[in-house]
N, C-alpha and C positions, 0 to 999 in steps of 0.2 A: 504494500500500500504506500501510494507518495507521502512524504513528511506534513506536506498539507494538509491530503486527507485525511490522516490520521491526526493531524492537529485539530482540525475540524470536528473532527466523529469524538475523539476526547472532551472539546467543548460539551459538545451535544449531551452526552453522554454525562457527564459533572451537572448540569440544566436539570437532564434527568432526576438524577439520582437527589439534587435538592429538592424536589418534587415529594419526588419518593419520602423525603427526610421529615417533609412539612406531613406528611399523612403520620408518621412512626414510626419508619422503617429506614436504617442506613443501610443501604443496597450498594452505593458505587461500585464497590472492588466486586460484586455478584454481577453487576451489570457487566462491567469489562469483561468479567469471566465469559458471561456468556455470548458478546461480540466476539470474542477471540473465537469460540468454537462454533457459532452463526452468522458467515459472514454475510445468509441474506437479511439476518435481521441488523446488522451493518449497516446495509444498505439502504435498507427503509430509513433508518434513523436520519439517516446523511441525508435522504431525498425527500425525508417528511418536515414538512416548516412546524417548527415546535409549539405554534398557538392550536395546532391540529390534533396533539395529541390528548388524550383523553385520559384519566386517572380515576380509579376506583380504587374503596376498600373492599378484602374480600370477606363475605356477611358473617363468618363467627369470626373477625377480625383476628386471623393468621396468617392473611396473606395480603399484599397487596398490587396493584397492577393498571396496565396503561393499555389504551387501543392502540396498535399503530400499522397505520393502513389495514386491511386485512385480517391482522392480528392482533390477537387477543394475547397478551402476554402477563403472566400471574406469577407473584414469587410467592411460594409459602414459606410458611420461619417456623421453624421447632425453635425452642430455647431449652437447655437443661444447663446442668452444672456437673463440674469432674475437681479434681485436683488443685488445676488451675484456673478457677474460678467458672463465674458464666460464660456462657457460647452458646451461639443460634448456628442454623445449621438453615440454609436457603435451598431450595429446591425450585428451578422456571418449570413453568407448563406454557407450553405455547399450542393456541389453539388457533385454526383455520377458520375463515367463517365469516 
């Protein structure tokens, strides 16, 4: 990917995820994760003007998520605790439609 684009899609992408942040959820580093291994949800992000995109909570409030284009994209959050303290655990579902 050019320096640009990828400068770009990182904007995007930060925009995002303070989205995300205003619902409850710090997702950044989940998002990145999942451009890296989505590059067509990459792509949408890059091509979608970000007043388009759409944000929901998910209804037993574990998950939360964004339209974009086409998709439906949902992160769920476990949260437990180990050793070294709390951690959530994210899981995308991305749906067609």
């Amino acid at each position: 990917m050019k320096e640009d684009i990828k400068e770009k899609l990182d904007r995007r992408i930060l925009v995002i995820g303070e989205k995300l942040n205003e619902l409850g959820f710090d997702l950044e580093e989940d998002m990145r994760e999942l451009v890296d291994m989505r590059t067509d949800v990459a792509e949408l992000i890059l091509a979608t003007k970000l007043k388009k995109i759409k944000y929901f909570l998910e209804k037993e409030g574990k998950g939360v998520g964004f339209y974009l284009g086409d998709l439906q994209i949902t992160f769920f959050v476990e949260y437990g605790e180990d050793d070294e303290g709390p951690y959530y655990e994210a899981t995308a579902e991305i749906l067609e439609g």
